[in-house]
C-alpha positions in Angstrom: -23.2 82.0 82.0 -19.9 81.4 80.4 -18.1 83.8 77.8 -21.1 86.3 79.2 -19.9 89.9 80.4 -22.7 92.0 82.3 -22.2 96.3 82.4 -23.4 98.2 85.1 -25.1 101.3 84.7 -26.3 101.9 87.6 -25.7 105.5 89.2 -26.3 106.7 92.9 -26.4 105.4 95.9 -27.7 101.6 94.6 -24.7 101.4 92.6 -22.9 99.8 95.5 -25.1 97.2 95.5 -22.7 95.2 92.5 -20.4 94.6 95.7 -22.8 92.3 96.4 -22.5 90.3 92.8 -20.0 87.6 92.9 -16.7 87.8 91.2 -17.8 85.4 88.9 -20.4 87.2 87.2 -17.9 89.0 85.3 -19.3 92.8 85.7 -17.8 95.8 84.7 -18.7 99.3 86.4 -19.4 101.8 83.8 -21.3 104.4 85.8 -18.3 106.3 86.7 -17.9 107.1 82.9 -21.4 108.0 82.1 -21.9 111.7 82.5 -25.3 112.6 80.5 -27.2 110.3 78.4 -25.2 110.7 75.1 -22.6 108.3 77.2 -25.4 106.3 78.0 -26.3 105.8 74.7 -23.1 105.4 73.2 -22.5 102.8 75.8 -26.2 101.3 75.1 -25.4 100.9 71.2 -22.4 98.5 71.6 -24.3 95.9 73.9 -26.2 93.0 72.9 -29.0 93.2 75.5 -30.5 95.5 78.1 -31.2 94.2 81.4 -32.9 96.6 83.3 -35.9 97.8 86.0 -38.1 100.5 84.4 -35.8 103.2 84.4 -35.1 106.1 81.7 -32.3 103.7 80.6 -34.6 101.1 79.5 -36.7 103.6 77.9 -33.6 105.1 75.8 -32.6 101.4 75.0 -36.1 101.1 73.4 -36.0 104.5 71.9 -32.8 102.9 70.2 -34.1 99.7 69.0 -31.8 97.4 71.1 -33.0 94.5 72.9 -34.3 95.4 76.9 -35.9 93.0 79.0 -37.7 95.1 81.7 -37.8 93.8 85.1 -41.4 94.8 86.6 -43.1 94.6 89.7 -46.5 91.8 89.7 -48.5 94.3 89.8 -47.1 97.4 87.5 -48.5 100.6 86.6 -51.3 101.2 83.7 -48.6 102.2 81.6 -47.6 98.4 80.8 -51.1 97.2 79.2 -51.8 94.6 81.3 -53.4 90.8 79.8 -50.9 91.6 76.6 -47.3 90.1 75.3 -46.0 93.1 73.9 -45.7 97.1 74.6 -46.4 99.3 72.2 -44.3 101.5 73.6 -40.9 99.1 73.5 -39.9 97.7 70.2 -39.4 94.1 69.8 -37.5 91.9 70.9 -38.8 93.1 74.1 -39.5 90.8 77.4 -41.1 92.6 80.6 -40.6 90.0 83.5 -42.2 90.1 87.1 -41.9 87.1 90.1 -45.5 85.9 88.6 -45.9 87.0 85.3 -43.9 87.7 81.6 -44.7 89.8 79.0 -43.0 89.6 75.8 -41.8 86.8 73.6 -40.9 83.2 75.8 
């Protein structure tokens, strides 16, 4: 994806797993700077899109009206309204992916 930067938020012991990303990729560690969620946010407001498992980031992107496409398992929990292509509780543009399955706008 050229001209495309990617942020990691990622904190604890998975965040070592972006060694594993390759150089080109272009990613940049931010956890080291986050140190409650009013960094997260901050960070959070100034990005075009949110990438991201179900995670209390996701959910604080939605709370803030940006962009999140939430990576979820095939078979996820009540929570996500299955046989729908939205979430009431995510606003718009919102995608929810899965191996099998997307929810959200194609």
């Amino acid at each position: 994806m050229h001209r495309t930067t990617f942020y990691s938020l990622q904190k604890g012991p998975a965040a070592s797993q972006i060694l594993d990303m390759p150089v080109e990729m272009n990613l940049i560690d931010l956890a080291p700077q986050l140190s409650d969620f009013a960094d997260t946010a901050a960070v959070l407001a100034n990005l075009d899109l949110v990438i991201s498992v179900d995670t209390a980031v996701a959910h604080l992107a939605g709370a803030l009206g940006k962009p999140v496409w939430i990576l979820l398992t095939h078979a996820p929990d009540w929570r996500w309204l299955l046989n729908r292509e939205d979430s009431p509780g995510i606003p718009p543009p919102a995608s929810f992916a899965s191996p099998h399955r997307v929810i959200g706008p194609r």
